[in-house]
N, C-alpha and C positions, 0 to 999 in steps of 0.2 A: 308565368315561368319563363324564364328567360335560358334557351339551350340555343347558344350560338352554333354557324351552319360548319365553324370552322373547329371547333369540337367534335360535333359529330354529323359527319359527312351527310350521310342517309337518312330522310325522312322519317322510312318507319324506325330509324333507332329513335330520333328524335319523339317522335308520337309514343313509343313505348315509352320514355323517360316520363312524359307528360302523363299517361296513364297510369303510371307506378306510381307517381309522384300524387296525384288525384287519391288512389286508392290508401295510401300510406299516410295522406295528412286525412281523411277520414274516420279511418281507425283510427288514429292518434286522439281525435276531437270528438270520437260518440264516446258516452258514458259504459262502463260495461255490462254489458246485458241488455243494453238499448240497439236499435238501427236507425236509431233517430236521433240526435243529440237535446239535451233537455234544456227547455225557454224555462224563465221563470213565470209563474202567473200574471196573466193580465200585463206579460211583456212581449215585443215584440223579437223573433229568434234574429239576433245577429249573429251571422257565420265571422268565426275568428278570422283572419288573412294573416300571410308573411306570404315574403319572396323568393323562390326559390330559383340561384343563377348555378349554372354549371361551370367550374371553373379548370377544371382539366379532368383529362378521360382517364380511367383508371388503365395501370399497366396488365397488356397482354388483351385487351378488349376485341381486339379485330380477330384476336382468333375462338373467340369463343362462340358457340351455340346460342341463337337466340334464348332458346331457354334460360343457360347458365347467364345471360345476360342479365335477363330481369331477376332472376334468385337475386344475382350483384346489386342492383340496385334499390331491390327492393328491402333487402341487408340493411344498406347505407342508411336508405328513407326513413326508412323505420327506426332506426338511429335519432337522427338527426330531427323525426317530427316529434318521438318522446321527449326528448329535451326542449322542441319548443313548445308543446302540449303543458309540461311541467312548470316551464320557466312565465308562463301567459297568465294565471291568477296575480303573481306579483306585480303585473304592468297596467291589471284594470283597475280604473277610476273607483273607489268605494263611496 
């Protein structure tokens, strides 16, 4: 994850984005009803990847509540991992 220092200033906002961001493409990648994401037999699990860069702070952010923070982004993430959760079978090799 790529969240530049000049985006967001403070560490812990930084570390909260990464933690929301962790927990958001997790959800998006287990099956549901699973807490584990499912291998095929007699394969080895490889964890999907994408990159996720921060590219400008949403408007009114320094004034809100850490809380309302994470709500925000975790909004966004969650957005943004369902689409690439959906769009990931069209791109593997068959």
């Amino acid at each position: 994850m790529a969240i530049p220092k000049r985006q967001l200033k403070r560490a812990v906002d930084r570390n909260t984005v990464r933690r929301v961001a962790r927990e958001a493409w997790r959800a998006a990648c287990a099956p549901v009803g699973s807490a584990e994401p499912a291998a095929p037999a007699g394969a080895a699990a490889v964890a999907p990847s994408a990159l996720l860069r921060l590219v400008s702070r949403p408007q009114g952010f320094a004034l809100l509540a850490q809380g309302a923070r994470k709500r925000l982004w975790r909004t966004e993430l969650d957005h943004l991992m369902a689409a690439v959760a959906t769009a990931a079978p069209r791109h593997q090799a068959q």
